[in-house]
C-alpha positions as CSV (number, residue, x, y, z in Angstrom):
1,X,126.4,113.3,-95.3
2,X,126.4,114.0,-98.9
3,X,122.9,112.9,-100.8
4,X,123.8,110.3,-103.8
5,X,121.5,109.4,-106.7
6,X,119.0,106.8,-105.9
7,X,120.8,103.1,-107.4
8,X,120.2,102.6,-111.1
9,X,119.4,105.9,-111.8
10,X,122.6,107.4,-113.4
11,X,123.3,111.4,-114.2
12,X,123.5,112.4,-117.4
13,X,126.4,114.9,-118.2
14,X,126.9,116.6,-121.7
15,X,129.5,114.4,-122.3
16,X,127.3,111.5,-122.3
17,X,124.7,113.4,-123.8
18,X,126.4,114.3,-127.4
19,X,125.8,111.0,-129.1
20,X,122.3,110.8,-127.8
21,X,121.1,113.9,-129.5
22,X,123.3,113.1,-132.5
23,X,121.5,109.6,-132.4
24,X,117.9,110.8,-131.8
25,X,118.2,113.6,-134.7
26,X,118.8,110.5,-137.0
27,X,115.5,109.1,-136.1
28,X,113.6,111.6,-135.8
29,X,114.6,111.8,-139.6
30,X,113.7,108.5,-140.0
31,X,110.6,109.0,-138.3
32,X,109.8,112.0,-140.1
33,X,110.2,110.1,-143.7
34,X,107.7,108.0,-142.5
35,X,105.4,111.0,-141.8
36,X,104.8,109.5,-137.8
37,X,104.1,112.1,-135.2
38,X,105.4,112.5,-131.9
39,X,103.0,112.1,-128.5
40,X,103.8,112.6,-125.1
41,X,102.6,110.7,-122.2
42,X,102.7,110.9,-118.6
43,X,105.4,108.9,-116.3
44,X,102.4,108.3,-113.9
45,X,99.9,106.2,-114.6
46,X,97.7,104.3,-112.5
47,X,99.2,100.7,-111.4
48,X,95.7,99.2,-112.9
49,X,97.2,100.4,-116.2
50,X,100.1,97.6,-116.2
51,X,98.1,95.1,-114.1
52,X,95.5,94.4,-117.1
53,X,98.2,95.1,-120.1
54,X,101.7,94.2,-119.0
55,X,100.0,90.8,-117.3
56,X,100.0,90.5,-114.0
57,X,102.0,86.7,-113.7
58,X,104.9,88.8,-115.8
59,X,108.3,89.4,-114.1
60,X,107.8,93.5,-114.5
61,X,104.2,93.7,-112.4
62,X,105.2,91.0,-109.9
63,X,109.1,92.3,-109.0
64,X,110.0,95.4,-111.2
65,X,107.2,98.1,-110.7
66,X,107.4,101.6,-108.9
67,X,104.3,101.7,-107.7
68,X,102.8,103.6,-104.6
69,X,99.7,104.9,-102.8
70,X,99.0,108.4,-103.6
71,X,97.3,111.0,-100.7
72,X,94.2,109.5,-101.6
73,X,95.1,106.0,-101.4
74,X,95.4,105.2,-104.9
75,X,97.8,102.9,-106.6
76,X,100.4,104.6,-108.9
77,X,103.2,103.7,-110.9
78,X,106.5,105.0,-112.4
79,X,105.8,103.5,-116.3
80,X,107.6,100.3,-117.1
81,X,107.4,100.1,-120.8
82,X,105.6,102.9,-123.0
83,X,102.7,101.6,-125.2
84,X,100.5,100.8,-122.6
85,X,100.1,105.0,-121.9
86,X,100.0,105.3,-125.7
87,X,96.7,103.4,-125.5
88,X,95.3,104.4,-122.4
89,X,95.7,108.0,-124.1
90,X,93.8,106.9,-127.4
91,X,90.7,105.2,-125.6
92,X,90.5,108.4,-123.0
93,X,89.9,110.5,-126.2
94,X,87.6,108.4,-127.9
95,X,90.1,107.7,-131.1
96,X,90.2,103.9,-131.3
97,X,88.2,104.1,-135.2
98,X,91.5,106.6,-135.9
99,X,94.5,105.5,-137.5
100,X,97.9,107.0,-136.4
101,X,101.0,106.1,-136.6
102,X,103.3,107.5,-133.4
103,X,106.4,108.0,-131.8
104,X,107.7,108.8,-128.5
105,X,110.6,108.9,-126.2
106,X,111.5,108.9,-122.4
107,X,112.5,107.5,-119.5
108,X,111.2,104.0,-118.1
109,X,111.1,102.8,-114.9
110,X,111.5,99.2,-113.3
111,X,113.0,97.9,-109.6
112,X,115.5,95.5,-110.5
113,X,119.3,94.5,-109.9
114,X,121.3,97.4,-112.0
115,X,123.5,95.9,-114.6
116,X,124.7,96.8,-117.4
117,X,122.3,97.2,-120.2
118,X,119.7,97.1,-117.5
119,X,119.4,100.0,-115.3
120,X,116.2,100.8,-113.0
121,X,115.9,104.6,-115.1
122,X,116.4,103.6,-118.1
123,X,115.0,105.4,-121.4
124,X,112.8,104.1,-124.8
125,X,112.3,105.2,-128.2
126,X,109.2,103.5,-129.6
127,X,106.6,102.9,-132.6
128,X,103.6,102.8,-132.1
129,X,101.3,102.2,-135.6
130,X,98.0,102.0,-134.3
131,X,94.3,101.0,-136.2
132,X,96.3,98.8,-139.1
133,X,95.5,95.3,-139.7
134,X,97.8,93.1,-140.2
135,X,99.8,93.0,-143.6
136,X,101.7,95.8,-144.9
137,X,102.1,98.1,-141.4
138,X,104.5,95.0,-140.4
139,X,106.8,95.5,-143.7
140,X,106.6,99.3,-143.1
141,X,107.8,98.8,-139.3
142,X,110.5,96.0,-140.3
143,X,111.8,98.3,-143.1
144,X,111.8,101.0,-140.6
145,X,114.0,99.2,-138.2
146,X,116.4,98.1,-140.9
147,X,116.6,102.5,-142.4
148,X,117.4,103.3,-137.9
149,X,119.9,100.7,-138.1
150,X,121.6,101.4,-141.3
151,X,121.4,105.7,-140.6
152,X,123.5,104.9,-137.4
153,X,125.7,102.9,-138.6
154,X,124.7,99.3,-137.0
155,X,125.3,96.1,-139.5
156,X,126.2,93.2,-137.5
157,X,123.1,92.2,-136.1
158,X,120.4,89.7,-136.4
159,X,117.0,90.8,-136.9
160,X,114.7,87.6,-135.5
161,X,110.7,87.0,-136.5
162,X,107.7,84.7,-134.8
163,X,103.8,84.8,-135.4
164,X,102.2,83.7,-132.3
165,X,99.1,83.1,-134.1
166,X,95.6,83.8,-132.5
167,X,94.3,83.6,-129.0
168,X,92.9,79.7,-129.9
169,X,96.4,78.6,-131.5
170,X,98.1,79.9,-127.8
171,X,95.3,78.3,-125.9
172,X,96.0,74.9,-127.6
173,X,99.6,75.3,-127.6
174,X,99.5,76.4,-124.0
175,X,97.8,73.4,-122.9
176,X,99.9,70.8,-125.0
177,X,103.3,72.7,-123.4
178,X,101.9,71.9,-120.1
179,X,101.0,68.3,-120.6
180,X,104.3,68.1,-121.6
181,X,106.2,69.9,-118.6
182,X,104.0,69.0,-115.6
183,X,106.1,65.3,-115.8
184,X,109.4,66.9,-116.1
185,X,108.2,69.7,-113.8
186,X,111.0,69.0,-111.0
187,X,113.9,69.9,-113.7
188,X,112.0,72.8,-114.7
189,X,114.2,76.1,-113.0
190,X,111.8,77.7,-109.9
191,X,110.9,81.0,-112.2
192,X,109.7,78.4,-115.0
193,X,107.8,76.5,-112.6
194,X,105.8,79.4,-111.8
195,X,105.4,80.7,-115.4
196,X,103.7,77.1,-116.1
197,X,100.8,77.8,-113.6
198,X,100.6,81.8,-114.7
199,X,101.9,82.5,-118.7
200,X,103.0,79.3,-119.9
201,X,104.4,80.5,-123.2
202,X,106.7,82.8,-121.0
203,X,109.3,79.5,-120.5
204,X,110.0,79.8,-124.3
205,X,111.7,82.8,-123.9
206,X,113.8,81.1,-120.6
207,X,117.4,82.2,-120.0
208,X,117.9,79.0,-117.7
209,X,119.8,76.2,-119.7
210,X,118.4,73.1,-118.0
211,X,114.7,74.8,-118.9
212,X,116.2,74.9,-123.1
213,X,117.4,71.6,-123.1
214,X,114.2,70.0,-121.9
215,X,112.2,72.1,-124.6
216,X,113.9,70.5,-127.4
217,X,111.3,67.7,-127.0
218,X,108.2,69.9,-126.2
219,X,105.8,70.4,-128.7
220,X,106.6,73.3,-131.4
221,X,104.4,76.4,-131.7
222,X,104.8,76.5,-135.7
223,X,102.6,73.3,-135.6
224,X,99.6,74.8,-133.8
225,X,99.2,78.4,-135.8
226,X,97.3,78.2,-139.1
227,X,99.0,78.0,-142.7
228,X,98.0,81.9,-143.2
229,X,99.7,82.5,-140.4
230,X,102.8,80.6,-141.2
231,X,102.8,82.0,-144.6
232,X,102.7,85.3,-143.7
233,X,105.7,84.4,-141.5
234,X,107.6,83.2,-144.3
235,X,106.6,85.8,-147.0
236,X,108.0,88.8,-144.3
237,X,111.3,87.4,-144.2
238,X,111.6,86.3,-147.3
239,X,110.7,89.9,-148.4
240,X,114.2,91.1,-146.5
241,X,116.3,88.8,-146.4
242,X,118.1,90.7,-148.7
243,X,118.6,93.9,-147.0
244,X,119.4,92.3,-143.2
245,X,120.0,89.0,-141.2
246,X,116.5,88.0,-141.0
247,X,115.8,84.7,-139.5
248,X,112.8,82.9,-138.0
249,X,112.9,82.1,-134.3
250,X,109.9,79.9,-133.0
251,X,111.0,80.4,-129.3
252,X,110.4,84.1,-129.5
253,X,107.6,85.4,-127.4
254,X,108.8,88.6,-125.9
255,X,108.4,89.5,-122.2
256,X,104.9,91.1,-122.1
257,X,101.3,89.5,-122.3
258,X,99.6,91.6,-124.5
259,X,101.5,90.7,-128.0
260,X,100.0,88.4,-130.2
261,X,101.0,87.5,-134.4
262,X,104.2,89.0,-135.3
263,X,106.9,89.4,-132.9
264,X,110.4,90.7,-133.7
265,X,113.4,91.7,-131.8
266,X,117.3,92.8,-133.3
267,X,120.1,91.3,-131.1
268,X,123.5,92.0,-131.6
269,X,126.3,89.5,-130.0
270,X,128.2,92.6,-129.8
271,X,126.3,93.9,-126.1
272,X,126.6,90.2,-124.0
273,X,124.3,88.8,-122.3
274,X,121.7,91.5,-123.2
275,X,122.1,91.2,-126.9
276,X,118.1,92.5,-127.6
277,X,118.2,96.2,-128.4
278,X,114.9,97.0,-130.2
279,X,111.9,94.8,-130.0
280,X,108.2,94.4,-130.5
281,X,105.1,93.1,-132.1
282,X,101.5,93.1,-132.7
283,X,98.9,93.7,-130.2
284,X,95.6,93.7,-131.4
285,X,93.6,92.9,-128.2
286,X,95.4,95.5,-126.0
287,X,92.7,98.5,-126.3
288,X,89.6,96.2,-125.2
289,X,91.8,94.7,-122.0
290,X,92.0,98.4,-121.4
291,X,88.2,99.3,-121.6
292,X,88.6,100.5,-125.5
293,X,87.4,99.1,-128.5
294,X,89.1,96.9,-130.3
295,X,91.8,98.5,-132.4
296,X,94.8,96.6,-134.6
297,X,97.6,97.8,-133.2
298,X,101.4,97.1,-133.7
299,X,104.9,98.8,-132.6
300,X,108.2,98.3,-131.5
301,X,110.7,100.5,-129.1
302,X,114.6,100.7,-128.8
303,X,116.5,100.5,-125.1
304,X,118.3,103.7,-126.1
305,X,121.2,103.2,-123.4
306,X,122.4,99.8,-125.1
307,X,122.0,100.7,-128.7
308,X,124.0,103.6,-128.3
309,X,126.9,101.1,-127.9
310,X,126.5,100.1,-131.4
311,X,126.4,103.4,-132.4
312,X,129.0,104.0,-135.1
313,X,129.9,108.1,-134.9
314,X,133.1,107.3,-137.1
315,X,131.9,108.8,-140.0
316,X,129.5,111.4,-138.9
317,X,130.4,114.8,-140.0
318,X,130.1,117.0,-136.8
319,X,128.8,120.2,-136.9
320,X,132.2,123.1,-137.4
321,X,132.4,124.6,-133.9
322,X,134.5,128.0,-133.9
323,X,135.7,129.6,-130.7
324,X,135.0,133.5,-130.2
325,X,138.3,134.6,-128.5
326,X,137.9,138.3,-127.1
327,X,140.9,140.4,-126.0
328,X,141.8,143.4,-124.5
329,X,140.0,146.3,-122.8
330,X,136.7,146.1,-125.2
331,X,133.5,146.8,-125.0
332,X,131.3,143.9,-124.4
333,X,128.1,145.0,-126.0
334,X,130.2,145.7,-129.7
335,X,131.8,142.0,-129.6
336,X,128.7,140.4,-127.8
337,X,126.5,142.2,-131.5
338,X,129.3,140.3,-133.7
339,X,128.7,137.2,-132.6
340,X,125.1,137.5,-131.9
341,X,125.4,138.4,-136.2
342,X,127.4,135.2,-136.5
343,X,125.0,132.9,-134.9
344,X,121.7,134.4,-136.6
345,X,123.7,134.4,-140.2
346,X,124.5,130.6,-139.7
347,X,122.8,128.9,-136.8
348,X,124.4,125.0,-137.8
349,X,127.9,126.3,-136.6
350,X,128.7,126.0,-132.7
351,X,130.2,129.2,-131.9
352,X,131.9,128.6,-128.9
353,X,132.0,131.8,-126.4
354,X,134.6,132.2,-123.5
355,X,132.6,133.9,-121.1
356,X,136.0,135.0,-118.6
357,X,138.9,137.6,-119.1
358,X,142.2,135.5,-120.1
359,X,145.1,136.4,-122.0
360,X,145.5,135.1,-126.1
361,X,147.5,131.9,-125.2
362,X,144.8,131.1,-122.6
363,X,141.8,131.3,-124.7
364,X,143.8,129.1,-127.4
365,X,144.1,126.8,-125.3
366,X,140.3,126.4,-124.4
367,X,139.5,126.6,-128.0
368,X,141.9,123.7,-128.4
369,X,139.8,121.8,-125.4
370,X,137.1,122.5,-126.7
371,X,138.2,120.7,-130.3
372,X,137.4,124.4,-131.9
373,X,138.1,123.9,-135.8
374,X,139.0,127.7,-136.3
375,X,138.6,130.7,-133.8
376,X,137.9,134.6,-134.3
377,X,140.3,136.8,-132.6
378,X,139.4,140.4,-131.7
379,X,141.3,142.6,-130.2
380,X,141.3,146.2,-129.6
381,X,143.1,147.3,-132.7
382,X,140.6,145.2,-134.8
383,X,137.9,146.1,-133.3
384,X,138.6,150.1,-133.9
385,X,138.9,148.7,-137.4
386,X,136.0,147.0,-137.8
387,X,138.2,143.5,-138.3
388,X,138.7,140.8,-136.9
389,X,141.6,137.7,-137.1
390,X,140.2,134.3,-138.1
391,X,142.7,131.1,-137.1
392,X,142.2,127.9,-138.9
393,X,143.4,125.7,-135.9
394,X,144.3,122.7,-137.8
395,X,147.9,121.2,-138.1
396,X,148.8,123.5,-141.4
397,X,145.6,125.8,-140.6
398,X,147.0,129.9,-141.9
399,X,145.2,132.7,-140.3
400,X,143.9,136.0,-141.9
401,X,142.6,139.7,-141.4
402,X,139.1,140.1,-142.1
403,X,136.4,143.1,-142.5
404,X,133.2,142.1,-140.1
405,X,131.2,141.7,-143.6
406,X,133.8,138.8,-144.7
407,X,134.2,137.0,-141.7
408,X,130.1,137.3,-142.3
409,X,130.3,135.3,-145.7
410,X,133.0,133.1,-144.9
411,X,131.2,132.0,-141.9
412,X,127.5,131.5,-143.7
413,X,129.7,129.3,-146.0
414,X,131.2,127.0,-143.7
């Protein structure tokens, strides 16, 4: 019996794997101009971890996590999202008074039906801006998303805004949703039901119809956060409405517990059902529910898999690749010193090896598979003369004889 890949958790060929490096090269420009620095953080964390961050009532703790008992009988986890390690990281080494500003990138983990946009491996870019208060780090990250948009090409998509206000506006919100839903509890879907005991805010964000149509009569959230808070609201979008299709969106909440003030997500009608492709907010409690100090704290992170299907390559100048075509009964150690010259003289051109004895025609054709834009030919005669033939392959492409020192120049100048 032949061993398959666990469900959800697809292989990743070259193939597949082109536009992701061409896509993560364009933020880590991005991120770069922004002068925010990489960290790394461990798959494993202890299940405690997303317990007291992620919110235990949330659909990810109660159905979605990989978690386990180690060989000492300690819960872990596979990571479900990836700020919560971010943080952890920070309080272990004492840097909560710090400000940094943070990216990352990697694979996430949650037990769910597979589908598409929503696989159980799936993999994050994220932002993480951490000891800022809010006011201008949210304009930096919301100008941020709209420069990763526009460098890959995206336009068609809806950027959408909410303040939740602070912990005593969600309190009193909370409890006037409730009053409102307990009466109308039996038309309520059974995942909203159980979100009205456990997160009640969490039913704003419902996917179930029946659930949307009965809020159109709840009380709104805009009426219980302060005027500051509402103004702020106003004054981001306002502020870029210009450059992207901003809008408000008072049912916004996101899908974890520890957000609070500004929360955004992009959405594109262009992906279905799962239109949300990048998403986030502030979190300024999240390092003391986690032991730390208290700590501002806002970020945002990108499902790679589905906004690479918005990913516009059409007008991305790819790299020149040039196929190295050896013939004849030569000695591997003269051509292998070529192009070993080629590649240190201009290391931005692919230069496309055939590592396997095949006739002229044969190795055309390869270079032709392999969508070479030119190929070097050497043969014995050229290399006794220390020459070599270089083929421009496209449709009226000539060809010409060249000493090793011009194929040199004509290849740094590509």
């Amino acid at each position: 019996m032949k061993i398959q890949s666990l469900r959800g958790m697809p292989d990743l060929f070259p193939e597949d794997l082109e536009r992701w490096h061409l896509f993560e090269s364009k933020l880590v420009k991005v991120f770069n101009s922004f002068n925010t620095h990489q960290i790394r953080v461990p798959f494993l964390e202890s299940t405690e971890l997303f317990l007291r961050s992620v919110g235990a009532a949330s659909d990810i703790v109660n159905k979605e996590l990989y978690s386990f008992l180690d060989r000492n009988e300690e819960s872990i986890c596979l990571r479900p999202e990836g700020t919560a390690g971010v943080i952890r990281a920070i309080i272990q080494k004492k840097q909560e008074q710090e400000t940094h500003k943070f990216w990352y990138q990697g694979p996430m983990f949650r037990y769910e039906r597979p589908q598409k946009g929503r696989l159980r491996q799936f993999h994050q870019i994220g932002v993480e801006y951490l000891g800022f208060e809010e006011g201008i780090s949210e304009y930096e990250l919301i100008s941020m998303v709209i420069q990763i948009n526009q460098s890959i090409g995206i336009k068609d998509y809806t950027l959408k805004v909410n303040h939740l206000g602070d912990d005593q506006a969600k309190e009193n919100f909370s409890k006037a949703l409730v009053s409102f839903l307990k009466p109308h509890i039996d038309d309520l879907h059974e995942k909203d039901q159980s979100r009205l005991n456990s997160n009640p805010m969490r039913i704003l964000d419902s996917k179930e119809q029946s659930t949307q149509i009965l809020l159109e009569g709840a009380p709104k959230f805009q009426d219980f956060i302060s005027e500051s808070s509402n103004k702020f609201l106003q004054d981001l979008t306002d502020a870029f409405k210009d450059q992207c299709n901003i809008q408000i969106d008072h049912s916004l909440v996101r899908g974890l517990d520890y957000y609070s003030g500004i929360v955004f997500e992009a959405v594109s009608e262009d992906l279905g059902a799962q239109d949300a492709f990048l998403g986030g907010g502030r979190y300024d409690n999240l390092s003391q529910q986690l032991g730390g100090k208290q700590m501002h704290a806002i970020g945002f992170a990108i499902g790679v898999e589905r906004i690479l299907e918005l990913f516009d390559t059409q007008n991305i100048k790819q790299l020149p690749k040039v196929g190295f075509i050896v013939t004849g009964e030569q000695i591997p150690k003269k051509t292998s010193k070529i192009a070993q010259d080629l590649r240190v003289a201009n290391n931005k051109i692919i230069l496309q090896t055939f590592l396997s004895n095949g006739s002229l025609k044969s190795q055309l054709r390869k270079a032709n598979k392999n969508n070479c834009n030119f190929v070097i030919i050497i043969g014995d005669t050229e290399l006794k003369n220390e020459q070599v033939i270089w083929k421009d392959l496209s449709e009226d492409g000539d060809q010409e004889l060249l000493t090793i020192q011009e194929i040199t120049d004509k290849y740094i100048n590509l």
